[in-house]
C-alpha positions in Angstrom: -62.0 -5.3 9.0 -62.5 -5.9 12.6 -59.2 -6.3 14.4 -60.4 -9.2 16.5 -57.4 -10.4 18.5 -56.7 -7.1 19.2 -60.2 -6.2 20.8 -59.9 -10.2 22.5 -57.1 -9.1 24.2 -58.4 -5.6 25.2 -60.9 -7.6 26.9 -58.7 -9.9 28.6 -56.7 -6.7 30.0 -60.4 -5.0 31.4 -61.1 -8.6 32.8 -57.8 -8.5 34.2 -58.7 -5.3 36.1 -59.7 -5.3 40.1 -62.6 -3.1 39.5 -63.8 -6.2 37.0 -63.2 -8.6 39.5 -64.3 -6.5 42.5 -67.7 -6.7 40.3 -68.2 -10.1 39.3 -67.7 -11.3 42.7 -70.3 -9.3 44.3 -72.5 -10.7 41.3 -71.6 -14.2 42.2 -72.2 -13.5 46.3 -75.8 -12.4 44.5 -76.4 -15.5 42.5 -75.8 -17.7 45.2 -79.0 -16.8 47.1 -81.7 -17.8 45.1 -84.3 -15.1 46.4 -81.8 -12.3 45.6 -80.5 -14.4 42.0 -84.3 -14.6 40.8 -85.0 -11.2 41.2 -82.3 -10.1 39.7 -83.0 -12.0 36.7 -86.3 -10.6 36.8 -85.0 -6.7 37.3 -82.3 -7.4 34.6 -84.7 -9.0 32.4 -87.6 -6.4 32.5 -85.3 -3.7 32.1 -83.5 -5.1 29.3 -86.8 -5.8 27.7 -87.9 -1.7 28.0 -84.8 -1.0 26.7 -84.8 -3.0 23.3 -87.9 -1.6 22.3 -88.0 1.8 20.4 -90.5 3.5 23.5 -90.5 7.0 23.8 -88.1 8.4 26.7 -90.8 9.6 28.8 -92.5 5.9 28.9 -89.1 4.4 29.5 -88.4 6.5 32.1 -92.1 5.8 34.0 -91.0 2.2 33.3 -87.9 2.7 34.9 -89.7 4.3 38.1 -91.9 1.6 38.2 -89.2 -1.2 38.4 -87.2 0.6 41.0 -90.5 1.2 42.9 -91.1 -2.6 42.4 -88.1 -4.0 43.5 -87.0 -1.6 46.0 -86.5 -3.7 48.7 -84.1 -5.4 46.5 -82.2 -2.8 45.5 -81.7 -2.2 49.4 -80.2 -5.1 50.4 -76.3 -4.6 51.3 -75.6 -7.0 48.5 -77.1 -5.2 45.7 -75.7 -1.8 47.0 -72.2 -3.3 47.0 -72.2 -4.6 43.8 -73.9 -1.6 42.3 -70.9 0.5 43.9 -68.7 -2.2 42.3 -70.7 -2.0 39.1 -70.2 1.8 38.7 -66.5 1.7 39.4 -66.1 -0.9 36.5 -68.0 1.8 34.8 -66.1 4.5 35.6 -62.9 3.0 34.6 -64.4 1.9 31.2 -65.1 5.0 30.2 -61.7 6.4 31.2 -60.5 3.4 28.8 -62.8 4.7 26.1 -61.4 8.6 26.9 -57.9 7.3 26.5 -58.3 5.4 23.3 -59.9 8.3 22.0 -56.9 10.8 23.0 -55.2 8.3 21.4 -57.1 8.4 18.0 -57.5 11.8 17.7 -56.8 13.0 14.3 -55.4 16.4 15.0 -52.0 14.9 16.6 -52.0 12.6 14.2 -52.0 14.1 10.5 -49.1 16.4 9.3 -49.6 19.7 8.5 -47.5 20.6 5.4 
């Protein structure tokens, strides 16, 4: 059974978070421009579309070359920079989440030895 309420309010804690909000707000000062919101939508929705498909890793990652190559100048703009930075600290602090809840589950500490 999936404990639902529990994982709803896990995500209400990591929306909660600064580095969260620190990210969605660069993403909003992004979407309000509509040069910078369409090619976004394009860069998210190309490289979503490589990554759904079952391509070997060496044609993903020439794909992946090729859209960074393609949308350079976007990726340079101050905008996308900062919320990238913003982006990987959400990240970062995710993954320390997922680390704890795993130190938390491990089975070792938790089965008695008789």
């Amino acid at each position: 059974m999936l404990p639902r309420k529990e994982l709803q309010d896990l995500a209400n804690a990591l929306k909660a978070t600064k580095e969260f909000n620190d990210m969605m707000t660069q993403r909003s000062l992004i979407m309000r421009s509509p040069k910078l919101s369409r090619a976004m939508m394009n860069f998210e929705r190309e490289n979503a579309r490589m990554m759904r498909h079952d391509f070997p890793e060496d044609q993903v990652a020439l794909h992946l070359k090729n859209l960074i190559s393609e949308n350079k100048a976007f990726l340079e703009t101050i905008e996308v920079k900062t919320y990238m930075k913003a982006m990987q600290e959400y990240h970062q602090m995710v993954t320390r989440c997922v680390d704890y809840l795993n130190e938390l589950l491990d089975l070792n500490q938790t089965i008695k030895h008789y």
